[in-house]
N, C-alpha and C positions, 0 to 999 in steps of 0.2 A: 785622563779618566780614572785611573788608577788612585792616581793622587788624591783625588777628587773622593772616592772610594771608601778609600781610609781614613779622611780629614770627617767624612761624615760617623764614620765607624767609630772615632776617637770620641767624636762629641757625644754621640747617642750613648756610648759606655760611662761618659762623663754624668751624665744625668741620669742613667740606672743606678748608677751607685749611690748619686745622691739621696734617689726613689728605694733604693733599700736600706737606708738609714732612717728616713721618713718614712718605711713601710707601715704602721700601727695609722700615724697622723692623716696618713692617703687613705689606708680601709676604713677609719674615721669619719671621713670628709664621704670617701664616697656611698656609704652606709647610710650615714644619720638621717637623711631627708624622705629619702623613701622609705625607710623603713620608720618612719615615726608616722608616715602618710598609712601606710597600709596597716599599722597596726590602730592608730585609732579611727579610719573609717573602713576596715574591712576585717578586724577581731574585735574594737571594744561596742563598738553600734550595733552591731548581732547581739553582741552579749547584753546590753542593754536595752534592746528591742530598738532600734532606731535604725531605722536605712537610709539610704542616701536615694532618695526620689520615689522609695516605694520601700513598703516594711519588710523588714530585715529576713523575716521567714519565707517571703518569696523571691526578695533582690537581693540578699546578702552574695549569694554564689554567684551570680552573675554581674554582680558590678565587681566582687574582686577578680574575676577574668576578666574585666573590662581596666580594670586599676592597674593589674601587673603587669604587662608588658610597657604601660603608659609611663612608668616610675621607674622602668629599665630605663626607658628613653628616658628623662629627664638624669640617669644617673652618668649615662653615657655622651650627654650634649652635655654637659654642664663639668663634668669633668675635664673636657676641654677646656671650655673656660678659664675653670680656675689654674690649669696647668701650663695654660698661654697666656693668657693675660694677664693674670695676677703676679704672673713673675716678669713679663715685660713692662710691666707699669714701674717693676722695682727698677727695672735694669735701665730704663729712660729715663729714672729721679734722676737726683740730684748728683748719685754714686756714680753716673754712665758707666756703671757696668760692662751694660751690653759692649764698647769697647774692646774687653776682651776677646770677646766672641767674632767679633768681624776683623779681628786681626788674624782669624784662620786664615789660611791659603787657597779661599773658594771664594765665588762670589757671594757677595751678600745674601742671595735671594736662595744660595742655597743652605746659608744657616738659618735663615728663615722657615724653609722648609724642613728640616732637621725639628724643628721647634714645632710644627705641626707633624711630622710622624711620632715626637714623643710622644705628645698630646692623643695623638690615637690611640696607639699603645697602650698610656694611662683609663683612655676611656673606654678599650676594650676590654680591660684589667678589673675596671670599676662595675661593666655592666657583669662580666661572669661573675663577681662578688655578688653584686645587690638579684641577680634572679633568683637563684635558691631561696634565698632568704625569704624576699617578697613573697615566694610562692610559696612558701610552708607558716606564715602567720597567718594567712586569714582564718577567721572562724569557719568560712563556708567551703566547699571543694572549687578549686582553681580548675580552669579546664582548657590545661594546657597540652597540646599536639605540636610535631615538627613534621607532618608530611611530606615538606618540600625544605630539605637540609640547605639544598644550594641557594635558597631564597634566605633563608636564615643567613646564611655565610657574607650571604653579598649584602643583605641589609646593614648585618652588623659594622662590614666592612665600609660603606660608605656612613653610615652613621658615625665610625669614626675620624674618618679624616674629615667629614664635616664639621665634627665638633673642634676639633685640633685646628679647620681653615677661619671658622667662629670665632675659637678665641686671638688666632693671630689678629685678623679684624678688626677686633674688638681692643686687643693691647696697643696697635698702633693706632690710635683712633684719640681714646679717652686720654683723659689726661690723668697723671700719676695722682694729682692732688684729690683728683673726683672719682676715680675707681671705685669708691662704695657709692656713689651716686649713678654707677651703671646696673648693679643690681635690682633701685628699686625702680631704675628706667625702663629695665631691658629684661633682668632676670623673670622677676616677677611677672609681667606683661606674659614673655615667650610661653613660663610655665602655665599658666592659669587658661591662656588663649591655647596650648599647643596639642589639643586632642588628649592631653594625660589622661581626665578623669571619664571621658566622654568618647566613644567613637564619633573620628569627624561627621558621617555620614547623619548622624543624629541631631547635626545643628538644620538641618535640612528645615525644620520647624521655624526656624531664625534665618533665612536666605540669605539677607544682606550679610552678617555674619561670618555664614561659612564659606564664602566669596573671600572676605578680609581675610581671614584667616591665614589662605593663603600663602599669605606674604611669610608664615612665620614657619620657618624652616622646622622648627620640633612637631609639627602636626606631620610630617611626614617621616619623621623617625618612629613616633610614636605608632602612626596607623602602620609602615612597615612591619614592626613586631608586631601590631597584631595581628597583620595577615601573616607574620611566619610561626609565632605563638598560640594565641588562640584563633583558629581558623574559623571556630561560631561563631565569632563576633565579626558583622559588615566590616569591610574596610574598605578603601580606594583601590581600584586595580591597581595590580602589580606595575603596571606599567605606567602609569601617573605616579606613584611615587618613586618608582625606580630614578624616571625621567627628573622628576624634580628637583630629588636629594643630587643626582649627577650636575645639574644645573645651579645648584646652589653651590654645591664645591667649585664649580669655574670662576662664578661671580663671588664668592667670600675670598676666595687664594689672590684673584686679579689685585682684589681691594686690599688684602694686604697684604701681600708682597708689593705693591705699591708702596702702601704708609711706611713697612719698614727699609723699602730704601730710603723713602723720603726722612724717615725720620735717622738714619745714622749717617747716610752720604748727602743726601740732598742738602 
């Protein structure tokens, strides 16, 4: 166990040190998308009179506390992603890398794991970055409250190993050559469908819809923060999303810590 221990300790140092030579290209990556979302539909649409579903002077402030927490979550799932899967697409080319890494002295499944607590890490890293930010460009007042810290704490918490078990999934799955063909599959879809710009509750107008939805694990990070963020805006009970995101991390880890033994031993 010991062993075991320190074999994860060495790895996990290995890749911080990497993440702080890359530190600029990481607050980069996990910056740019939300924060070019919130500044041209919730600072430059006010300022030009235009709102997103109702005029600016009466929805401005209430769609950017519907916006910021949604764009946390997309910073924090997606950051996984790119921090799992995009380096396991390299590490499966043509280089097999990954090689290196499973010649630790653990089982496979727990450098695999290793590779998903990074990825948390990163996308815990990535949402503290992108909240302030978000929440200080809108034109309008954000209205943002954490009455219930320990809901914040556990959202955040399973938000990120969800995202970090997502992108394991997702690197042992695609293939090296198509990795940018999972973006415009999977990225785009997750974001646009995942509650970001919308509290779920609101597709209620669209039944069939918000049924589907469902399926797509960012609707539940995102309506998380906004029951622990802004607590005005509807969300799903605590407990449907608690349950969810808990359930989504069993079935994304199952799936891949499957694919990556499959793919280095099998």
């Amino acid at each position: 166990m010991g062993g075991t221990l320190r074999t994860v300790q060495g790895l996990l140092l290995r890749d911080l040190r990497v993440l702080r030579r890359e530190l600029w290209p990481f607050v980069a990556r996990a910056v740019a998308q939300p924060l070019l979302f919130v500044f041209v539909f919730a600072y430059v649409f006010p300022r030009i009179g235009q709102g997103i579903g109702a005029p600016a002077q009466a929805g401005a402030a209430d769609f950017a506390t519907v916006l910021v927490p949604g764009l946390v979550a997309v910073a924090v799932v997606f950051q996984g992603i790119t921090s799992v899967a995009l380096p396991l697409s390299q590490e499966f080319g043509a280089t097999r890398e990954i090689e290196d890494r499973i010649l630790a002295p653990v089982r496979v499944e727990v450098v695999a794991l290793t590779k998903v607590a990074f990825g948390a890490l990163q996308s815990l890293l990535a949402g503290a970055v992108v909240l302030p930010l978000v929440a200080l460009v809108p034109a309008g007042e954000v209205d943002l409250a954490v009455p219930r810290p320990g809901l914040l704490v556990l959202v955040a918490v399973l938000a990120a190993v969800l995202s970090g078990a997502l992108g394991l999934a997702l690197g042992t799955r695609v293939n090296p050559r198509q990795i940018g063909l999972m973006f415009s599959l999977v990225v785009l879809p997750l974001t646009f469908l995942g509650a970001v710009y919308y509290p779920w509750t609101s597709l209620a107008a669209v039944p069939w819809l918000q049924w589907l939805v469902l399926l797509n694990p960012l609707v539940y990070v995102s309506e998380g923060l906004r029951a622990a963020l802004t607590p005005a805006v509807d969300a799903m009970p605590p407990v449907a999303f608690l349950t969810a995101m808990a359930v989504a991390v069993a079935l994304l880890l199952t799936a891949g810590l499957g694919g990556f033994v499959r793919r280095t031993v099998g």
